[in-house]
C-alpha positions as CSV (number, residue, x, y, z in Angstrom):
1,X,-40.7,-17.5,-4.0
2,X,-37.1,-18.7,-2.6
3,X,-36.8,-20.2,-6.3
4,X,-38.0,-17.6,-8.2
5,X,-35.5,-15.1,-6.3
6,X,-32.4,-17.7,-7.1
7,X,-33.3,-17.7,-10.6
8,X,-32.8,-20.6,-12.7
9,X,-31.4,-22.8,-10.3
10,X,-27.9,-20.5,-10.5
11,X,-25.6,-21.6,-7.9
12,X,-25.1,-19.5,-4.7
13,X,-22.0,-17.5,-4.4
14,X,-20.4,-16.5,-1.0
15,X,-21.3,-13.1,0.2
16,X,-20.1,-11.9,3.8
17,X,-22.3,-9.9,5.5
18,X,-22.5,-6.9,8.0
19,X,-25.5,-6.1,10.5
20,X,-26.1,-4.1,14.3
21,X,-29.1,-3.4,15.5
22,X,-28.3,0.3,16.1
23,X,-28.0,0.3,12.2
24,X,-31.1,2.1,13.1
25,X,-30.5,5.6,13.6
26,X,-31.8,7.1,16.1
27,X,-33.3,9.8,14.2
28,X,-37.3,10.2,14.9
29,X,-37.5,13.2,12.4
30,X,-35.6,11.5,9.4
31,X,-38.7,10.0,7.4
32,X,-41.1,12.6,7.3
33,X,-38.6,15.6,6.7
34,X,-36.1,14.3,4.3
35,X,-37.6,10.6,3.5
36,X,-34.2,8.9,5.0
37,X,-35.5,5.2,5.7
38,X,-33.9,4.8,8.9
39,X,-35.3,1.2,8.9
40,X,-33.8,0.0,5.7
41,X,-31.0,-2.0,7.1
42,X,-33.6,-3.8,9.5
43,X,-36.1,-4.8,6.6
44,X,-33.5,-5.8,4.0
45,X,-31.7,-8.0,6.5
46,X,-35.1,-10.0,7.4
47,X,-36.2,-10.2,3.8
48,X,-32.5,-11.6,3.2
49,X,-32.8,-14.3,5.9
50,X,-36.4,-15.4,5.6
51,X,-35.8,-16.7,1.9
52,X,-32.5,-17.8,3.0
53,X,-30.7,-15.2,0.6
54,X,-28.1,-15.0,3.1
55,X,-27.1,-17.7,5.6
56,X,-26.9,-16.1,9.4
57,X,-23.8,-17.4,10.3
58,X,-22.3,-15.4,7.5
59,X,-24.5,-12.1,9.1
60,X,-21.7,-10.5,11.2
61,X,-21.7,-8.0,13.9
62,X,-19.2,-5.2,13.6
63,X,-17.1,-4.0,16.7
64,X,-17.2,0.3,16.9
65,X,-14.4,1.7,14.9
66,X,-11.9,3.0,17.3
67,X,-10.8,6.9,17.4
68,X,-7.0,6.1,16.4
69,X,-8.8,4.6,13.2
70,X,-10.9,7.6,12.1
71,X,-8.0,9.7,13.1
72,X,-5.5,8.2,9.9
73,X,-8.7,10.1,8.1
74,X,-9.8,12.8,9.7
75,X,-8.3,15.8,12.2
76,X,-8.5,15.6,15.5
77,X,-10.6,18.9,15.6
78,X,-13.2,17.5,13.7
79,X,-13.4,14.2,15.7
80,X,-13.4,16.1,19.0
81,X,-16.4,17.8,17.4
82,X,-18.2,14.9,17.2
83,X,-19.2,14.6,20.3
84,X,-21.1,18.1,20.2
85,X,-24.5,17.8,19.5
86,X,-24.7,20.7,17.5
87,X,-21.6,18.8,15.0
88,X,-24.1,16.0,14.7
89,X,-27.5,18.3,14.8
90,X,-26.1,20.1,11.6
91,X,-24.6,17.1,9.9
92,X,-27.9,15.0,9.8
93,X,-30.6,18.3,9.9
94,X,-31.7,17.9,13.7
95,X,-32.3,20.2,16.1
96,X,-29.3,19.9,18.8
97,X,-31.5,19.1,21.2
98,X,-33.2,16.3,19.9
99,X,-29.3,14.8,19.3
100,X,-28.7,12.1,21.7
101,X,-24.6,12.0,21.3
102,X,-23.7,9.0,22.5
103,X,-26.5,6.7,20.9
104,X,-26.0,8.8,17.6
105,X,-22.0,8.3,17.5
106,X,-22.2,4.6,18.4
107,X,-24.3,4.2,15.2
108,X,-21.5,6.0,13.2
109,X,-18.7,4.1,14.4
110,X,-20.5,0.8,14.5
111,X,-21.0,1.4,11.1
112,X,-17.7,2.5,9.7
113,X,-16.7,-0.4,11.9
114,X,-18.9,-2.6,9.6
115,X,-17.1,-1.1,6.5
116,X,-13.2,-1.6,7.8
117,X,-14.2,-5.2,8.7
118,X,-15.9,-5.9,5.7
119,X,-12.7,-5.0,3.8
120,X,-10.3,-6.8,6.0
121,X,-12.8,-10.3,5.2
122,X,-12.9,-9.3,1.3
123,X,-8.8,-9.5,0.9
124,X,-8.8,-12.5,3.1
125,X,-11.6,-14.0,0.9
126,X,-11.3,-12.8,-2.0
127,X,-15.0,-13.0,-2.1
128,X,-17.4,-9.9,-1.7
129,X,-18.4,-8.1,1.3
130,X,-21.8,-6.1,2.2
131,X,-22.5,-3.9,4.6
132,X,-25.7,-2.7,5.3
133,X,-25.2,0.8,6.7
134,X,-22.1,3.2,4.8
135,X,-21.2,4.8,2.0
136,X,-20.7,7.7,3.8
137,X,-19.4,10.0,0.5
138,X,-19.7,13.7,2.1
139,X,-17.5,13.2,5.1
140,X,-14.3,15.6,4.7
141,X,-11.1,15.0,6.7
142,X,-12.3,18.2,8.3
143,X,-15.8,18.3,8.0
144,X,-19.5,16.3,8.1
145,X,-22.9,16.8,5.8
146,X,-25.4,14.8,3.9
147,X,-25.7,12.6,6.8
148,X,-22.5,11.3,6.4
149,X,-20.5,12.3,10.1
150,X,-17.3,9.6,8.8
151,X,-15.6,8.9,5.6
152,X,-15.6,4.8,6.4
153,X,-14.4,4.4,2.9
154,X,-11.2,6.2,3.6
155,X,-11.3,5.3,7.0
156,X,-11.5,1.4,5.5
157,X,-8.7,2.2,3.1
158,X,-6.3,3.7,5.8
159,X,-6.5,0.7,8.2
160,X,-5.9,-1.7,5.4
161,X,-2.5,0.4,4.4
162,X,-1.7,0.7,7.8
163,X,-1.9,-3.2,8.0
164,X,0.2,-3.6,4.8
165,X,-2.0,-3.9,2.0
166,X,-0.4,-1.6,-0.8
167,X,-2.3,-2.5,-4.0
168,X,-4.6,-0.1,-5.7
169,X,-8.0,1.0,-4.4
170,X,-11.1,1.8,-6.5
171,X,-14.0,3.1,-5.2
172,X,-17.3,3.1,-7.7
173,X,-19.5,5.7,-6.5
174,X,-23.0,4.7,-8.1
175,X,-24.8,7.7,-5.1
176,X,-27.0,9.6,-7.3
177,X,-24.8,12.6,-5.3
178,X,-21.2,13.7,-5.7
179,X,-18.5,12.2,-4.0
180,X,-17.2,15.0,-2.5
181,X,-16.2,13.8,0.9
182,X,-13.9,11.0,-0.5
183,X,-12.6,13.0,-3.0
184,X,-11.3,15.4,-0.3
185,X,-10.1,12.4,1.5
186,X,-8.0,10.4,-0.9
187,X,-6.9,14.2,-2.9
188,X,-3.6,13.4,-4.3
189,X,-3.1,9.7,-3.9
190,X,-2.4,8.1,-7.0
191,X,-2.9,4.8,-5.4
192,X,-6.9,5.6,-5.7
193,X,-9.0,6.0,-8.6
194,X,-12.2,7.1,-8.0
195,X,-15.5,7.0,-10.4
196,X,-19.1,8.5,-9.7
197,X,-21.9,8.3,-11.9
198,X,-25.0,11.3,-10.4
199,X,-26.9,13.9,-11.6
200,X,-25.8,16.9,-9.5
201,X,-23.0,19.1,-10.3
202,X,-21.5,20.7,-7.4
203,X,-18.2,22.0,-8.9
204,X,-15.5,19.9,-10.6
205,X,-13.7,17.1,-8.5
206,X,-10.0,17.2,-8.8
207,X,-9.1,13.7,-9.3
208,X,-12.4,11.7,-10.5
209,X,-13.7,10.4,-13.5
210,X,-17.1,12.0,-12.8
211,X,-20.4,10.9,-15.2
212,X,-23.2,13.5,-14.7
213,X,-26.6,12.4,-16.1
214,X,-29.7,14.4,-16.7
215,X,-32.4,14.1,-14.2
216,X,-35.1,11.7,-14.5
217,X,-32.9,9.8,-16.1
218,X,-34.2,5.7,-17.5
219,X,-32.5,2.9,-17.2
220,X,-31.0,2.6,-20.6
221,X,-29.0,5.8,-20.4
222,X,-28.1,5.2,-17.0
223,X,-26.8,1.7,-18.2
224,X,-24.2,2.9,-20.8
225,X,-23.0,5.5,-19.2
226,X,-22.0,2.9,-16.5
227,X,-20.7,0.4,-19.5
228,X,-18.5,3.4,-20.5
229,X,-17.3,4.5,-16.7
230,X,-16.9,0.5,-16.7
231,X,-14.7,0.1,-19.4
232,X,-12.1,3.3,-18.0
233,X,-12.0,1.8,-14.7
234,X,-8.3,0.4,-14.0
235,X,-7.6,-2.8,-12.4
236,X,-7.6,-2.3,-8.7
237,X,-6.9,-4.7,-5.9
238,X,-9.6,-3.6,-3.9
239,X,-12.6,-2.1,-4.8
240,X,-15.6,-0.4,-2.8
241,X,-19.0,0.4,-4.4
242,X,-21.6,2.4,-3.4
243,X,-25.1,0.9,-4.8
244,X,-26.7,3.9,-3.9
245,X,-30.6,3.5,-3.5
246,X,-31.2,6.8,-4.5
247,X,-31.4,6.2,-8.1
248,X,-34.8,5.1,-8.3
249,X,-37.6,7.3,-10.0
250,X,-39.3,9.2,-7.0
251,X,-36.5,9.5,-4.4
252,X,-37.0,12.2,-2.4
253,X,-33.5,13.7,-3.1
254,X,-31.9,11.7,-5.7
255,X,-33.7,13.0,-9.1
256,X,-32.3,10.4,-11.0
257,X,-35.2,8.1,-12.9
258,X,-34.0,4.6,-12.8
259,X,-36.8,1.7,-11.8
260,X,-35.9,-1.3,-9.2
261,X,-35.1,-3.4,-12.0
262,X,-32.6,-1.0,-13.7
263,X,-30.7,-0.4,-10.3
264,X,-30.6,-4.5,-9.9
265,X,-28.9,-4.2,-13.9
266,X,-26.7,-1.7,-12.4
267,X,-25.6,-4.3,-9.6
268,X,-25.3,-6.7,-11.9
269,X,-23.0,-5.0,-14.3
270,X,-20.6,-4.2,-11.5
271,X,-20.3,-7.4,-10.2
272,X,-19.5,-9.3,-13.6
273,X,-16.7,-6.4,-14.1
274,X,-15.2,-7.2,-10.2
275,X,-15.3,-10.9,-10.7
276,X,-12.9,-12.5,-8.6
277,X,-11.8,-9.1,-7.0
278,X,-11.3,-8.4,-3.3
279,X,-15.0,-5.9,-3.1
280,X,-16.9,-4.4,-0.3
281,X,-20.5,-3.0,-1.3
282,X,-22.0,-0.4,0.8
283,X,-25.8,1.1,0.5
284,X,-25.0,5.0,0.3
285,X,-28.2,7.2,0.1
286,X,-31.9,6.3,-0.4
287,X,-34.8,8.1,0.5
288,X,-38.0,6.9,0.4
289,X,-39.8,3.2,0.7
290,X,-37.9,1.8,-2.1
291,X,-34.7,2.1,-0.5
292,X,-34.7,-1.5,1.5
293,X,-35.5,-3.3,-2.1
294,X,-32.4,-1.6,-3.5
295,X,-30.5,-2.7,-0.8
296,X,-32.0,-5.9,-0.6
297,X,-31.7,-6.5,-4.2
298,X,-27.7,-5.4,-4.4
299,X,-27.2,-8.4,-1.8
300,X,-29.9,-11.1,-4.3
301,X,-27.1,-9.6,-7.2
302,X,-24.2,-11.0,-5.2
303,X,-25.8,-14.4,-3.9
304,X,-27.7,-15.6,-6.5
305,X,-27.0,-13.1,-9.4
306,X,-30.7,-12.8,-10.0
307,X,-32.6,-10.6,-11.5
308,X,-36.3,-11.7,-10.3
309,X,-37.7,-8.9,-8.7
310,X,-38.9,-8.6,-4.8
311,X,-42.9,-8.6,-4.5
312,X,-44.0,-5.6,-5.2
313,X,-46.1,-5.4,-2.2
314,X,-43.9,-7.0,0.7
315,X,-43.9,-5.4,3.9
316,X,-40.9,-6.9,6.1
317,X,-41.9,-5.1,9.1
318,X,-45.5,-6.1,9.2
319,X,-43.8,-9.8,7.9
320,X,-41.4,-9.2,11.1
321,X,-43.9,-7.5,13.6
322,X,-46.4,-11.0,12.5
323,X,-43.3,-13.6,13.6
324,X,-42.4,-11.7,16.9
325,X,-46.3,-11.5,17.9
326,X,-46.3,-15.5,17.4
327,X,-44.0,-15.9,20.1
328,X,-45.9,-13.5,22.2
329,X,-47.8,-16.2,24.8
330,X,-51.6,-14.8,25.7
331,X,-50.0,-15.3,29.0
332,X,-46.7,-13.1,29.0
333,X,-49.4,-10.1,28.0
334,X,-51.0,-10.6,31.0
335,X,-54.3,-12.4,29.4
336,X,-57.0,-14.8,30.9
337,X,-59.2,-16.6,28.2
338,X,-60.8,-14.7,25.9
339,X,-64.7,-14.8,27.3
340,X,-64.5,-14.6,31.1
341,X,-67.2,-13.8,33.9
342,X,-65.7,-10.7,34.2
343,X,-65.7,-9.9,30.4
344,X,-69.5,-11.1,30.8
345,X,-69.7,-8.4,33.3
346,X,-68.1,-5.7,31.1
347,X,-70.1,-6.1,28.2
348,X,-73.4,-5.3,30.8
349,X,-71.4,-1.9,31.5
350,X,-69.9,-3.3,34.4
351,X,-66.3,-3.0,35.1
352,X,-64.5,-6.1,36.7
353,X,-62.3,-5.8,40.2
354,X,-59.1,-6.9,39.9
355,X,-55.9,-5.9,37.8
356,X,-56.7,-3.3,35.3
357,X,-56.8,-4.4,31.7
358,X,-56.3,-3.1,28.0
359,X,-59.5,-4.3,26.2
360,X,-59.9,-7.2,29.2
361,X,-55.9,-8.8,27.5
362,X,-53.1,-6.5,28.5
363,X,-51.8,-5.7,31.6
364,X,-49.4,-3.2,31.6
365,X,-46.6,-5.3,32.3
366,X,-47.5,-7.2,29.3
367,X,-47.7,-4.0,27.1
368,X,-44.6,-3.6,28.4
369,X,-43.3,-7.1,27.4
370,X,-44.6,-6.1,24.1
371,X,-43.0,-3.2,23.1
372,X,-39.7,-4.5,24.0
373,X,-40.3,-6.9,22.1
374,X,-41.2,-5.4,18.9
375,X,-38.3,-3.0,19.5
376,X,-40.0,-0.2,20.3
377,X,-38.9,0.4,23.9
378,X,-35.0,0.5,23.0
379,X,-35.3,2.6,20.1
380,X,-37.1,5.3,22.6
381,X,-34.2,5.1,25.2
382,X,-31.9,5.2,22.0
383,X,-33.5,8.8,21.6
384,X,-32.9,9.7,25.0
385,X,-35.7,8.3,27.5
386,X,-35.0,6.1,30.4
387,X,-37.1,4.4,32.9
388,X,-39.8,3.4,30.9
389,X,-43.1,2.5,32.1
390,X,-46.7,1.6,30.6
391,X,-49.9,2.7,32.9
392,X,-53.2,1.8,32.5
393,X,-56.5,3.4,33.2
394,X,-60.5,2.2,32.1
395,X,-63.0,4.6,32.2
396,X,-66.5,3.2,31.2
397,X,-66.5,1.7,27.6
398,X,-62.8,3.2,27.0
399,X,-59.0,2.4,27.6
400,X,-56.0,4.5,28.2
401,X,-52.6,3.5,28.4
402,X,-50.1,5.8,28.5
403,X,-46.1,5.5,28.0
404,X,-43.8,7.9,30.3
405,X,-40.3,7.8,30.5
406,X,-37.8,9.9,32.4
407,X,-35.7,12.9,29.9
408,X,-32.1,11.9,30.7
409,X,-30.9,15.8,30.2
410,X,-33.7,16.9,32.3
411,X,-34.4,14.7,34.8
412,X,-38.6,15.3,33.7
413,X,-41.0,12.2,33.5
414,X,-42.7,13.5,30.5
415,X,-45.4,11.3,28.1
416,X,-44.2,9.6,25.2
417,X,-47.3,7.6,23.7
418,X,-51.3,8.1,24.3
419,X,-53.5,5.8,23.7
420,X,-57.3,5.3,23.6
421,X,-58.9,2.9,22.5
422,X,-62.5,0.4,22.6
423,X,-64.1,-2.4,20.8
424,X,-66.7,-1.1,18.4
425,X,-69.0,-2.3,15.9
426,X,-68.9,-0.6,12.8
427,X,-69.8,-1.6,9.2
428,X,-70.9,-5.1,9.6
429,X,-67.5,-5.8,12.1
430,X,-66.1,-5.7,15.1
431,X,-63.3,-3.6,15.7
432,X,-60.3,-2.3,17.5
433,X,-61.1,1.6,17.7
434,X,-58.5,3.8,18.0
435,X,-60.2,7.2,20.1
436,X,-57.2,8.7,20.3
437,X,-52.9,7.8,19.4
438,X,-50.5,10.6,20.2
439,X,-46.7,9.8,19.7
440,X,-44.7,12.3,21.7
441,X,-40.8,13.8,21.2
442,X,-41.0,16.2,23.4
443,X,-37.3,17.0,23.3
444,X,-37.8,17.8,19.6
445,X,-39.0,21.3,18.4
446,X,-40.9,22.1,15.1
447,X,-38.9,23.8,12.5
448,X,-39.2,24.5,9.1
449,X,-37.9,21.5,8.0
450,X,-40.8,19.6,10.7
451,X,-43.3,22.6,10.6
452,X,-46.2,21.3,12.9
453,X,-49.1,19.4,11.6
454,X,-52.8,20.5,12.5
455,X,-53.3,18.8,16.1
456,X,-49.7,17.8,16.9
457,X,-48.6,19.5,20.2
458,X,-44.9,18.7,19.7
459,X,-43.1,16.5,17.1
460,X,-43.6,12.7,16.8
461,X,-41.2,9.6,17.6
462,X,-41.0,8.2,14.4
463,X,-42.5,5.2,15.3
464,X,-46.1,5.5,13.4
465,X,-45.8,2.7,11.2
466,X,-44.3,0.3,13.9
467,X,-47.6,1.4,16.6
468,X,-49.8,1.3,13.4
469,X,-49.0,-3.0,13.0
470,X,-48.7,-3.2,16.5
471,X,-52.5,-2.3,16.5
472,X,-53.4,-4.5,14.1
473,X,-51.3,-7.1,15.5
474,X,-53.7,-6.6,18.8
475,X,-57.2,-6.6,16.8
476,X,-56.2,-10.1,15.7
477,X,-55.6,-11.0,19.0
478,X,-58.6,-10.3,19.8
479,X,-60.5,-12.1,17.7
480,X,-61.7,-8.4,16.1
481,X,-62.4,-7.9,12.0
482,X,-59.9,-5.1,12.2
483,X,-58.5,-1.6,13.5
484,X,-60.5,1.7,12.9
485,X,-60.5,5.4,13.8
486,X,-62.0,8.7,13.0
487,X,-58.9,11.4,11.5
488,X,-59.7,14.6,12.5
489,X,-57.2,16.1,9.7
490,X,-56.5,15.4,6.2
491,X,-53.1,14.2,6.8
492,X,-54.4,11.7,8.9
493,X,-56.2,10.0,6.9
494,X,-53.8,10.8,3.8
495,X,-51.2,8.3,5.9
496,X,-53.6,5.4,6.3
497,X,-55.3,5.6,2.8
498,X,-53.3,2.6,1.5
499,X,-54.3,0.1,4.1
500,X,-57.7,1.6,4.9
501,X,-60.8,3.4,4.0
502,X,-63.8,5.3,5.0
503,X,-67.0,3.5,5.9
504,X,-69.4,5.3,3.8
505,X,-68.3,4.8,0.1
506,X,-69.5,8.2,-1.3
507,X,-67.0,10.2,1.5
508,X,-64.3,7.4,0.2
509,X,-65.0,8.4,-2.9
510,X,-64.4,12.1,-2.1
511,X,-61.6,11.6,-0.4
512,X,-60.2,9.9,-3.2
513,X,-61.0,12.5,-5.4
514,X,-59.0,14.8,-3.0
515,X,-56.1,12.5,-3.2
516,X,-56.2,12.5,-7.0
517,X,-56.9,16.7,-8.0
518,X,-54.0,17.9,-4.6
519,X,-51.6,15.5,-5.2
520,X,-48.9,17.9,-6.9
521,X,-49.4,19.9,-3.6
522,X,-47.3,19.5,-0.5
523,X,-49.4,17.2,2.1
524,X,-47.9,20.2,4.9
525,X,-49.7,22.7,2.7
526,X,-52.5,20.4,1.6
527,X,-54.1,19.6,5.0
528,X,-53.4,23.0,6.4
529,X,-55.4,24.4,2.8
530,X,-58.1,21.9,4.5
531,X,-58.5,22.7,7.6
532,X,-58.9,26.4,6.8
533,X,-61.5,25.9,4.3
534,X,-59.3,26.8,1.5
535,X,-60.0,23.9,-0.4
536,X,-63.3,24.1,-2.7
537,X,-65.4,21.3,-4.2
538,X,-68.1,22.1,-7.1
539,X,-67.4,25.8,-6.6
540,X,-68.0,25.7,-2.7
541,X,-65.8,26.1,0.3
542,X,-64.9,22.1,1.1
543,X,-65.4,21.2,5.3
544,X,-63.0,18.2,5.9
545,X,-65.5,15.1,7.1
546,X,-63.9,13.4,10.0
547,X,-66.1,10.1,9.5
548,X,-64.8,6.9,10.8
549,X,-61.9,4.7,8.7
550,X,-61.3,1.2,8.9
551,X,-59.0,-1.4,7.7
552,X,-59.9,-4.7,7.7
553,X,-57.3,-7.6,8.7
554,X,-58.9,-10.0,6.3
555,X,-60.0,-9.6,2.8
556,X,-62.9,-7.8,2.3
557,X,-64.8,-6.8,-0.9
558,X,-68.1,-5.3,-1.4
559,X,-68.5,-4.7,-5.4
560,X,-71.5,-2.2,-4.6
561,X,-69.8,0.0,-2.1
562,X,-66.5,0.3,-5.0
563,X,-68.9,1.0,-7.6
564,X,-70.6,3.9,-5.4
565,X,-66.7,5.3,-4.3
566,X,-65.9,5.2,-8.2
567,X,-69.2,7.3,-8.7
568,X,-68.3,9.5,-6.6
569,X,-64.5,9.9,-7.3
570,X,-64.9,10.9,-10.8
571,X,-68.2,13.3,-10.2
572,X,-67.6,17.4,-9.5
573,X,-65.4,19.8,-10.5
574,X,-61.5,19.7,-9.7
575,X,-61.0,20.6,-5.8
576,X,-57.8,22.9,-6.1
577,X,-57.3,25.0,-2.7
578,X,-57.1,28.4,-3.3
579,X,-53.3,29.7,-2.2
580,X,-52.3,32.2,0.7
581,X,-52.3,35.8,-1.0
């Protein structure tokens, strides 16, 4: 693979690069309301370094941009407001009380941090500069939105001047948005030319050379309308460009229809235009599960100048979440060996004295151990928990563990993270099975941009996928075939239907059917339409069929059981659910 991504043995060009680990907003509603991949800087950086894309000592970490930087940018009114939560609720669509302030703000300024430094190393250099979180396009001298709470562009720009770089600035806005922020910003200044390339018209821009494209629109139009914006660019002494991963076909805000390897043309283009020019690269928007690769692939551009794609189905946090378990010892979990007296004892229905277990393995120091490792535990205080601490409890075949921390507004212990679980054979394996896995925000509040799901008592963490390889990650531990559970609701089972299945084919193969004839349907509206019975198949009101799902950690086929799911998948009338009114 690492020769495939450098292409045809093309030589490696110099690429300066900027990381934090609170690159990771703390934002547990992001995913599921807008599709913000609050992860992206995370996965890109580990794809980057595994395949040795980009050396680590050329991975930097950025110092917090101070307040007499951001204040050459914007008014001190504004940056006072920052430190409201209901500036920072409104800015990035949370409730204020799910804002944690200071966590939320040091992930700002770390960031625009990244982007001033970044340009300070690029007109040293000469050589190109990436950071992995900025862009931020809709931040005003006076004013936030889009997610964007600082203009680190400007900001960027005015700490260079102030240093006594004078030459001419041009920033490349490839966002699939407007750049209406910086225009605000830089309004006036000659010294500044400013491009943008979307598909979303939000008034004329005083003072940019502004492309607007047609949504859904392919590569090849995309292409030469960037050829064109190209070829009126000036020469500039320093340039910024923002490779904005929302271009891609299926973003949840971007409406543009570019394909991964159109956007890597895109980054390509650029770069052979800047050659030799002082440039820093920033990731701007991208929302959805493409948005890593776009980011990842802007930095494979710069390095190796490659256009060989990333694997279509690489998963760098299960490929990150596999290397951390490896240096998990059996004996930091809290483990003995695997068959004991006492797990002798347990499997006659006896329960053995002692320290109380998860599945015989885990104390709860070592579950502990565990989720700090994986990261878990310091995103949760990021989001305002402290004092953190894992419980155990075994009653007959089953184990509980529960996670409680302590609100830091409200002094409360309250529970973060249920879980139940047992072996179990199922299907011809032996599995991990998950009776019950409730993530908990209870500072959070359901709104109508996170309206409440069927069975959720107050809005998640944001942490599903992370618990969900955790899982499997301790059903290979054990020794177990893989993880499985019963989902009482549609949606349940709608977020685990590309990784597992149900155990009887034919209600696979309905299942799949349901997938197929609601998918132009909202999942919200979908799984409520389900659970009240307003869904119909063959004429008749449809019951949803919480059967058991599993996912098997190894390969497994069985020819006869896909024959009867295909059977039954394109059998029986469409199942449309009749609408409200």
């Amino acid at each position: 693979m690492l020769e495939q991504l450098r292409g045809v043995f093309k030589r490696r060009h110099p690429l300066d690069l900027w990381h934090h680990e609170f690159y990771r907003l703390p934002l547990a509603s992001a995913e599921s309301t807008v599709g913000l991949e609050t992860r992206r800087a995370d996965d890109a950086l580990y794809y980057l370094v595994r395949f040795k894309a980009v050396l680590e000592p050329k991975v930097h970490t950025p110092a917090p941009v101070s307040f007499e930087a951001l204040l050459r940018v914007h008014t001190p009114a504004y940056v006072e407001s920052l430190t409201h939560p209901r500036t920072l609720a409104a800015i990035f669509a949370l409730e204020a009380e799910e804002v944690e302030v200071e966590t939320l703000l040091a992930s700002i300024r770390l960031a625009c941090g990244g982007t001033v430094e970044a340009a300070q190393r690029t007109l040293a250099t000469r050589e190109p500069a990436l950071n992995l979180l900025g862009g931020f396009h809709h931040a005003g001298p006076g004013r936030g939105g889009g997610f964007c709470a600082v203009n680190d562009i400007a900001v960027a720009v005015a700490t260079v001047r102030a240093e006594g770089f004078e030459g001419k600035v041009g920033v490349l806005d490839l966002d699939a948005h407007p750049a209406d922020g910086t225009a605000e910003c830089f309004a006036g200044d000659p010294s500044v030319w400013l491009g943008s390339i979307n598909t979303m018209s939000w008034g004329a821009l005083p003072g940019v050379d502004e492309v607007l494209l047609p949504p859904g629109c392919i590569d090849e139009v995309y292409l030469a309308a960037l050829v064109k914006l190209l070829a009126r660019m000036p020469e500039v002494d320093l340039a910024f460009v923002l490779a904005g991963g929302d271009v891609i076909k299926g973003d949840r805000l971007g409406h543009l229809g570019l394909t991964l390897a159109g956007a890597r043309q895109r980054d390509l283009k650029v770069i052979a235009h800047l050659e030799g020019k002082p440039q820093v690269w920033l990731p701007a928007g991208g929302y959805g599960s493409h948005a890593w690769k776009v980011l990842a692939g802007t930095a494979l551009a710069l390095v190796w100048r490659s256009e060989a794609p990333i694997p279509e189905g690489y998963d760098p946090l299960a490929a990150r979440f596999t290397s951390v378990s490896r240096g998990l010892s059996p004996d930091a979990l809290g483990s003995q060996p695997l068959i004991t007296e006492a797990d002798l004892a347990e499997v006659f229905g006896q329960r053995p004295a002692g320290t109380q277990k998860l599945l015989g393995f885990y104390t709860a120091e070592g579950l502990e151990y565990a989720l700090e490792a994986f990261g878990l535990l310091p995103l949760i205080r990021r989001l305002g928990y402290g004092e953190l601490h894992v419980a155990l409890e075994n009653v007959g075949a089953t184990d509980r563990a529960r996670l409680t921390g302590k609100d830091s507004r409200s002094g409360e212990r309250v529970t973060l993270v249920e879980l139940e679980v047992e072996r179990r054979g199922i299907g011809g394996g032996s599995f991990l099975f998950v009776n019950w896995l409730s993530l908990r925000n209870p500072r959070a509040k359901f709104s109508p941009q996170r309206p409440q799901l069927p069975g959720q008592e107050v809005p998640g963490l944001g942490v599903a996928r992370e618990m969900s390889q955790m899982l499997g990650l301790m059903a290979r531990r054990l020794v177990l075939d893989g993880v499985a559970f019963r989902p009482s609701w549609y949606h349940m089972a709608f977020a685990a239907r590309h990784s597992a299945r149900f155990v009887t084919p034919v209600r696979q193969g309905r299942f799949e059917a349901l997938v197929r004839d609601l998918r132009q349907y909202p999942l919200l509206e979908v799984t409520h339409a389900v659970a009240e019975g307003r869904v119909r198949l063959n004429g008749e009101p449809y019951t949803w069929e919480p059967e058991e799902m599993i996912q098997w950690l190894n390969p497994h086929t069985d020819p006869q059981a896909d024959a009867a799911i295909a059977t039954e998948r394109a059998s029986g009338a469409p199942r449309v659910p009749a609408r409200p009114g």
